[in-house]
C-alpha positions as CSV (number, residue, x, y, z in Angstrom):
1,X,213.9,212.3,260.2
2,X,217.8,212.8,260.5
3,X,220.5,212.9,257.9
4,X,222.6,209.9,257.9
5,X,226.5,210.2,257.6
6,X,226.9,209.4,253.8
7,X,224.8,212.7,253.0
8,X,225.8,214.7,255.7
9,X,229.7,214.0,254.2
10,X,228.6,215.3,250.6
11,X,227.2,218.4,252.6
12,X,230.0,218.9,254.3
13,X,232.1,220.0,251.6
14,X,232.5,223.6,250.5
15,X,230.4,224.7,246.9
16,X,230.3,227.4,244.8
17,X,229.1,230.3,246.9
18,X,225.5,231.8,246.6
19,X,224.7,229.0,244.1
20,X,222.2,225.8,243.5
21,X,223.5,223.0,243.2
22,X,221.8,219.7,242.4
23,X,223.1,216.1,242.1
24,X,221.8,212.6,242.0
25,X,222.5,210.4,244.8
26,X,222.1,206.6,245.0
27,X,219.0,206.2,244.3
28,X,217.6,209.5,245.5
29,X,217.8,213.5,244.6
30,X,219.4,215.9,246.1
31,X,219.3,219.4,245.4
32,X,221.0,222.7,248.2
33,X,221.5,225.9,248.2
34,X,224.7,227.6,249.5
35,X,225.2,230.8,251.2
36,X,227.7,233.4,250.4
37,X,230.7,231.2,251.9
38,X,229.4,228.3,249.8
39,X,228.5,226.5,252.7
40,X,225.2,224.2,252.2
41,X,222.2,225.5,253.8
42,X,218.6,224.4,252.7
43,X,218.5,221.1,251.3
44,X,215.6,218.9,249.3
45,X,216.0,215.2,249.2
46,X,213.5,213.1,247.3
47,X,212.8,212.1,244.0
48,X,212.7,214.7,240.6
49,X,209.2,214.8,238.8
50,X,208.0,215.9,235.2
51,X,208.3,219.4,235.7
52,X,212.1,219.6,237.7
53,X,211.0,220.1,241.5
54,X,211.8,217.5,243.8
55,X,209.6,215.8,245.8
56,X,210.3,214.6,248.9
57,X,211.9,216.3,252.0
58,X,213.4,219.6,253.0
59,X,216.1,220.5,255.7
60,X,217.8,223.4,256.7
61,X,221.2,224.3,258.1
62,X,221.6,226.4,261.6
63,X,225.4,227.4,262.1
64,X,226.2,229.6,265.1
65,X,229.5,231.1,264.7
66,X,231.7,233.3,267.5
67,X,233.0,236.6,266.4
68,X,236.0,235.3,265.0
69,X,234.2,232.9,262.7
70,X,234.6,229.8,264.1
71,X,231.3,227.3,264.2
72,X,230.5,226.5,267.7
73,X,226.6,225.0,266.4
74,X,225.8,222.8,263.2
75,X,222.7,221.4,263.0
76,X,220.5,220.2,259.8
77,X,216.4,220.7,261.2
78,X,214.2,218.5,259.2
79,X,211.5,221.1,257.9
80,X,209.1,218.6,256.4
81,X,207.6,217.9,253.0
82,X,208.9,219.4,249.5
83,X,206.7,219.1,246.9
């Protein structure tokens, strides 16, 4: 499964570092984390149940930086199912 571009634009954006941050989206779920830049990096897709998880799908961010901070890799790795 890969991220289409309407998702991978709302995880593009920079968050609240070191935070969780979960929003509806079209018809879906979507809740991420963000690391200490406020960068997205694990994701769950899917749809909320009763008790506040999401069920669905998780992903994961790999960003390779050089020494002077610069991203030379993004990638989002589809990790399988959340539940």
């Amino acid at each position: 499964m890969e991220l289409k571009e309407p998702v991978l634009k709302v995880l593009n954006k920079v968050y609240e570092p070191d935070s969780l941050i979960e929003k509806p989206f079209k018809r879906i779920y979507m809740a991420f984390k963000t690391d200490a830049m406020g960068r997205p990096v694990l994701l769950f897709l899917g749809e909320r149940v009763a008790d506040g998880k999401i069920k669905g799908e998780r992903f994961t961010r790999r960003l390779k930086m050089d020494k002077d901070g610069k991203v030379i890799k993004d990638h989002w790795e589809h990790k399988g199912k959340a539940s």
